[in-house]
Steps between C-alpha positions, in 0.01 A plus 500: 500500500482830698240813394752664329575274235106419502386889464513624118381849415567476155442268174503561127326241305369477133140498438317305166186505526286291243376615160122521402331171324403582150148572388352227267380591169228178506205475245188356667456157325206253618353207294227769444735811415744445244636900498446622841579845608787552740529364849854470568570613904717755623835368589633490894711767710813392571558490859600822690823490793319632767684595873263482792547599875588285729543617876631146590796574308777732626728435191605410120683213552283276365517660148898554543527166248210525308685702283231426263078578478340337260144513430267253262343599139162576462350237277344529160145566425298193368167447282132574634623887656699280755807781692826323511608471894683722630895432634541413830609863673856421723392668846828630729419533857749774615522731804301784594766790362567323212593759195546354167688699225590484186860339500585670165336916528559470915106618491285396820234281377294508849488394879362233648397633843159278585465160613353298182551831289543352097648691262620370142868530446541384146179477254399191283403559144150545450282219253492569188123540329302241343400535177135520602593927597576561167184398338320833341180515240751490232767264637263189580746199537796657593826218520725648706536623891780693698794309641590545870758750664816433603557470823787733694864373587641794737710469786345638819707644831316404806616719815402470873426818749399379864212556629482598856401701744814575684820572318852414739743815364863508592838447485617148448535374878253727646314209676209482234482080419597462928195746566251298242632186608386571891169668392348219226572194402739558214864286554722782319859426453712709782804575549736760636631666136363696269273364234372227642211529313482489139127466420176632710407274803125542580342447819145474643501721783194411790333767648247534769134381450581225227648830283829425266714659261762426254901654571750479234858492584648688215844436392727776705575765245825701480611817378506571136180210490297762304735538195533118495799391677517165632161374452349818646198538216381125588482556843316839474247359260354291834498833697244689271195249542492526886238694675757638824887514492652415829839652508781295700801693636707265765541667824908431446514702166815685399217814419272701691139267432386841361827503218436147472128488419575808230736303317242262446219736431672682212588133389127438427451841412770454228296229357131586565415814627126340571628305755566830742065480489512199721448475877896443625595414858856458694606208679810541702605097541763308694378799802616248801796591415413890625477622886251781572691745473662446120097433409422849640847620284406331169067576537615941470672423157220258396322624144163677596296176400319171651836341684508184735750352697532063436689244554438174351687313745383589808143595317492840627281734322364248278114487601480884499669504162269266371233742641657828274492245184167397549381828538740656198329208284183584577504897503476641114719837569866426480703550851837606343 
């Protein structure tokens, strides 16, 4: 099974969780008490569906058939002031960029951005009362308690951004999944037509001194992405939760790099105007391909911005780009 079909940024799944335990509406009785007062226990809460962070995981495919959450009741009170138990809460481990909403209003619940971060997604009733709370200087013996809650049934939309700290941004075929592919680990699918690839790659890039950082190979977005055409909006999604945007223009492009990298700057502007605040650089790939003297052409209509000259093949440029990365990552004030 390749990444692609293992990456899923997306799930909807219906949460119950479990209803409160009843109070008890007990009399003490003991073979020295024949009318006891009231000691019935409060009744259990039913269990809670709970998503917590997990940075080993990089995606929701592992709740992409559990189309289902279902959590235990909360149990009922008993005799002697004993509490019910509570339901056993249903605990999601999910990715760090997790954002649950409401599948029904569209409203954004929360993130989950921290490793071992817990936040309840769907409540469980709470216990109901035992019938020892409602005993007052003219209600002595009283014989009844609460019941429990209900618990919730609501169907939940679970959605994936990427977190990293290097966003790949261009054209489909720019070079991005050949350029992560030489400087981490990551096996990306590559080939030599557009849209290769149709869900985020991430890579662990090494740096000097034992240093790392994470590079996502974002799906190459066109044209028109920002009003939703093809599956523009999906792809952009990924872009917002990186920390730098590395823009990819092939040295071979039909465009000037400058018209090339505007295109795709109003394309994110389109969508999210917030993401002109973060540090962007230029990479001008597949450069073995240019003599001195076209570099010298193309570098007086570059944009006025960070720009490098790489090729992935011949890995020219490469350390000193990883350099300008390092250094965007790490330096507060955006670049662009």
């Amino acid at each position: 099974m390749s990444q692609g079909s293992n990456f899923v940024d997306y799930v909807k799944i219906c949460c119950r969780s479990g209803k409160g335990g009843a109070g008890s509406a007990h009399l003490h009785r003991d073979k020295h008490t024949s009318m006891g007062g009231p000691d019935g226990g409060d009744g259990g809460r039913g269990g809670h569906i709970i998503l917590r962070g997990n940075a080993q995981f990089w995606t929701l495919l592992h709740l992409k058939y559990r189309k289902h959450i279902i959590a235990e009741d909360g149990q009922p009170g008993g005799s002697g002031h004993k509490f019910g138990k509570q339901g056993k809460d249903e605990i999601l481990d999910v990715p760090l960029g997790t954002i649950a909403k409401n599948a029904e209003t569209g409203e954004v619940l929360f993130e989950i951005t921290e490793d071992g971060e817990t936040r309840v997604l769907t409540a469980g009733g709470r216990g109901g009362l035992g019938n020892a709370h409602f005993k007052t200087a003219t209600l002595q013996t009283p014989r009844f308690s609460q019941p429990g809650e209900p618990g919730l049934e609501e169907w939940m939309i679970l959605e994936l951004k990427v977190l990293a700290d290097v966003g790949l941004v261009g054209f489909p075929n720019a070079g991005k999944s050949t350029l992560l592919s030489v400087v981490s680990a990551a096996k990306p699918e590559i080939a030599d037509y557009p849209f290769t690839t149709l869900v985020p790659n991430l890579g662990i890039v090494s740096y000097r001194n034992h240093k790392s950082f994470v590079m996502a190979d974002i799906p190459g977005i066109i044209e028109g992405a920002s009003k939703g055409k093809g599956l523009g909006y999906r792809f952009l999604r990924h872009i917002e939760r990186n920390a730098v945007l590395l823009f990819m223009v092939p040295a071979d492009t039909h465009r000037t790099i400058a018209e090339e990298y505007e295109i795709l700057k109003s394309e994110l502007r389109d969508y999210n105007p917030e993401l002109m605040q973060k540090p962007h650089l230029l990479a001008v790939t597949k450069s073995d391909m240019l003599d001195e003297e076209l570099r010298e052409e193309m570098k007086a209509q570059l944009p006025p911005m960070p720009v490098i000259f790489i090729s992935s093949v011949t890995q020219k440029g490469i350390p000193e780009l990883k350099d300008m990365l390092w250094q965007a990552i790490n330096t507060p004030a955006a670049t662009n």
